[in-house]
N, C-alpha and C positions, 0 to 999 in steps of 0.2 A: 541319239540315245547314249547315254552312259557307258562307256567297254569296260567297266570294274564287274569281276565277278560278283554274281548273284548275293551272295553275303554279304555284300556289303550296300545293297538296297534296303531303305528300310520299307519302298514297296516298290514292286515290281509288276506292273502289268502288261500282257504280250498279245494280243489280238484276239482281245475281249468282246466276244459280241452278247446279248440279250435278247431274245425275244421272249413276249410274255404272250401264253394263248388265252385269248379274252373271252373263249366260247361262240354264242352266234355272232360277235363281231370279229371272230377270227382272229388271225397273229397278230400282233402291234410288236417291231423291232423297237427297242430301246434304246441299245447300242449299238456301235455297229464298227467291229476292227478297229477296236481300241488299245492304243500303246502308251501306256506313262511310267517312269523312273521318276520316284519321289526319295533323296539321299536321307542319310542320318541327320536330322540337326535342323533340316529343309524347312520351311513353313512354307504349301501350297496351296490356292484357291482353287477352286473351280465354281466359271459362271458363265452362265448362258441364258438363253432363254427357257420359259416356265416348258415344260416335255423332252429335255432337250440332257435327261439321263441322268444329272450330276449325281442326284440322291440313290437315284441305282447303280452309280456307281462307287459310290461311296461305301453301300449295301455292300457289293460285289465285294469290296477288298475287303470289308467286315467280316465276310462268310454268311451273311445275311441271307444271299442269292446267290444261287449260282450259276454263273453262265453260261448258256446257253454254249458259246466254244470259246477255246483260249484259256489262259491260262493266270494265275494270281500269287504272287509269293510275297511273304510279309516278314522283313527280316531275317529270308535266306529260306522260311518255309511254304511249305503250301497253305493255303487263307485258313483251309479247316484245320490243320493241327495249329497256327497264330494262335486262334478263337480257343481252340482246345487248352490252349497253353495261357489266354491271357496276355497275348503280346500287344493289346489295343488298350484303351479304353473310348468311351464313346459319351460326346453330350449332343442334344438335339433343343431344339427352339424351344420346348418344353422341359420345364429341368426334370422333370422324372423322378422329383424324390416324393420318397415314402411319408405320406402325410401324418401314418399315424407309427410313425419315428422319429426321434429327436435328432436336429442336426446330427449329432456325434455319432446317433448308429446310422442311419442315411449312411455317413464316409467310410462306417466299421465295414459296412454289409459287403464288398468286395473281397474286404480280408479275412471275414470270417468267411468268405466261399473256398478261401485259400489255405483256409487251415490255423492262421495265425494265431498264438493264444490273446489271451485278454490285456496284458499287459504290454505289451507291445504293437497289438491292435490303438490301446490307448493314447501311447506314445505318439505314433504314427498321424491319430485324429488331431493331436495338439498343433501337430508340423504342420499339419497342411490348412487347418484354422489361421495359425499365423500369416503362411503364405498366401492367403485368400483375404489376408487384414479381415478375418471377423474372429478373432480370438476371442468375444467372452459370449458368442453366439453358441455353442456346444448342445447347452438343453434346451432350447429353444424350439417349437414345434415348425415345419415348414412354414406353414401360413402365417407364422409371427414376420417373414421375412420379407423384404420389397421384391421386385421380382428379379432387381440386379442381383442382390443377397442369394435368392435360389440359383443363381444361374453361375455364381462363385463358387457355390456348394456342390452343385452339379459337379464344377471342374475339380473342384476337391476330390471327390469322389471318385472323377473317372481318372484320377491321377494317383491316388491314393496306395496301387499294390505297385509302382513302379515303373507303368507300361510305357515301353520304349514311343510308340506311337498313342497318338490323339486323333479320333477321326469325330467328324464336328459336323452336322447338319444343320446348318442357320442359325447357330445357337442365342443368338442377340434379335433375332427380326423381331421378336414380339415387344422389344425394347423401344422407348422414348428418345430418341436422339441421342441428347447428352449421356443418358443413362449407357446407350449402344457408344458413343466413344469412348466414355470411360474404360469401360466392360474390355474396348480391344483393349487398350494400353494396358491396362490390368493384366490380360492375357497374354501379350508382348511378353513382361515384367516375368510371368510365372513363365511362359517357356523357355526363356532366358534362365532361368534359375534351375529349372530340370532338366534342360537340353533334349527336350523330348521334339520330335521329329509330329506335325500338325498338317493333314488333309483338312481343307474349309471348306465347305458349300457355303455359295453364300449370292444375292442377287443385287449387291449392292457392290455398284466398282468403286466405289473409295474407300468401300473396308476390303476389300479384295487388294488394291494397292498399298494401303496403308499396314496392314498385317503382314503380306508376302514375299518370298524370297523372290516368287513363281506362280503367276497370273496362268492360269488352264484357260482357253474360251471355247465352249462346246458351242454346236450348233444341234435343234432338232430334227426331228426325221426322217432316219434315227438319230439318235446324238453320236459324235464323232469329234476328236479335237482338232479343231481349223489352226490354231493357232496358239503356242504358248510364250508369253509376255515377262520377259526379265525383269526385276523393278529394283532400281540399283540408288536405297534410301539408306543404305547402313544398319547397323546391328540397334544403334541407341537412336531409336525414334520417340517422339513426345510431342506437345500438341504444336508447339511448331514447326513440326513436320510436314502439317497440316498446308500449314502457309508457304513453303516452299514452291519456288518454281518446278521443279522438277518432278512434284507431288501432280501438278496441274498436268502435264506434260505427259506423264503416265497414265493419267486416268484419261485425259483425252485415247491414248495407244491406243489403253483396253477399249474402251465405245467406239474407236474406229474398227477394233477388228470383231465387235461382237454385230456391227453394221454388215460387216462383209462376212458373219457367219450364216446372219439372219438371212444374206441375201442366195447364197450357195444351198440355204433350206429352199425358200423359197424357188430356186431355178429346179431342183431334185425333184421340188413338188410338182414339176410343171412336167420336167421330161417322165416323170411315172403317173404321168397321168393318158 
């Protein structure tokens, strides 16, 4: 773990555990003594298998949920004053925007949470149209758009008042292949240009390699992180990245240690039984 003081995480999580009460079928642990340092600038994955927590914990540093014990600080604060403050923004497999608002206010609607007047609200919409390469998209109604388009808009939006951090649940799964490579490098491209600091859920290990500084690999029951995976592809990635030996070599790491996660579930399942 990281010995820089706490300010200078732009997440910090300290033996996070979850349990959700499910009623007549009693506790279900989710997580269970969870530790991660996620730095400024970071771009990190997390992938496991499907129970096996990522999106609660994802939830968790949101302020989403909160945990059951342990502890969550998001750029030096605790998760509920982050959320209170707006220190995140958030996109999910479904872009979430407002069907019956036009592109432009979809990416306004954060800034006018914030106060923003109109004309610099405007401003603002233009910049990140740019950066999203759909600049003449603005009045546009959501459904006019393919689904990569909402899912660019989406990130407009959740980037839109600033926020130091990006926390991302699957946000491409429901994507077409090429559609889903494009979409990363696009995303690449724009964190690059904001320096914004990217938590990934994601179940896919070549976008987990191909995106990240920092491969997470959780195991379930409860989720716990077995293992975190370095991927040492450089700052300027593109589709010949792709082709790389070293690209192969990575993604094999990640499948060999989500093998040896799957298997550490499975023996826990054996000895609690």
């Amino acid at each position: 773990m990281n010995t820089h003081d706490d300010h200078t995480h732009a997440v910090h999580v300290t033996d996070v555990s979850m349990v959700f009460n499910e009623g007549e079928a009693g506790e279900v642990a989710a997580l269970d003594d969870v530790d991660l340092v996620v730095e400024p600038g970071e771009f990190v994955s997390l992938i496991g298998p499907s129970g096996c927590g990522k999106s609660t914990l994802l939830r968790v540093i949101a302020n989403l949920l909160v945990p059951t014990a342990g502890e969550v600080a998001v750029n030096g604060k605790p998760a509920e004053q982050a959320r209170l403050d707006q220190e995140y923004g958030m996109a999910f497999q479904k872009s979430g925007l407002f069907e019956w608002r036009t592109v432009n206010k979809n990416i306004e609607l954060p800034l006018e949470l914030k106060g923003w007047d109109k004309q610099r609200r405007q401003a603002r919409v233009r910049e990140m149209l740019d950066l999203v390469k759909l600049p003449d998209r603005g009045a546009n109604m959501p459904w006019e758009l393919s689904g990569g388009q909402q899912q660019r808009i989406a990130i407009a939006r959740a980037l839109a008042a600033h926020p130091p951090l990006l926390l991302m649940d699957e946000p491409f799964g429901a994507l077409d292949e090429m559609t889903r490579e494009h979409m990363q490098s696009e995303l690449l491209q724009i964190c690059a240009a904001t320096r914004t600091t990217v938590v990934f859920v994601t179940h896919s290990i070549p976008e987990a390699v191909y995106l990240s500084d920092r491969v997470v690999v959780m195991s379930a029951g409860p989720g716990r992180i077995t293992e975190i995976v370095s991927v040492d592809l450089g700052r300027n990635r593109d589709e010949d990245t792709r082709e790389d030996d070293t690209f192969y070599k990575k993604i094999t790491e990640v499948r060999e240690a989500l093998r040896g996660s799957e298997m550490s579930s499975e023996a826990r399942g054996i000895e609690d039984r």
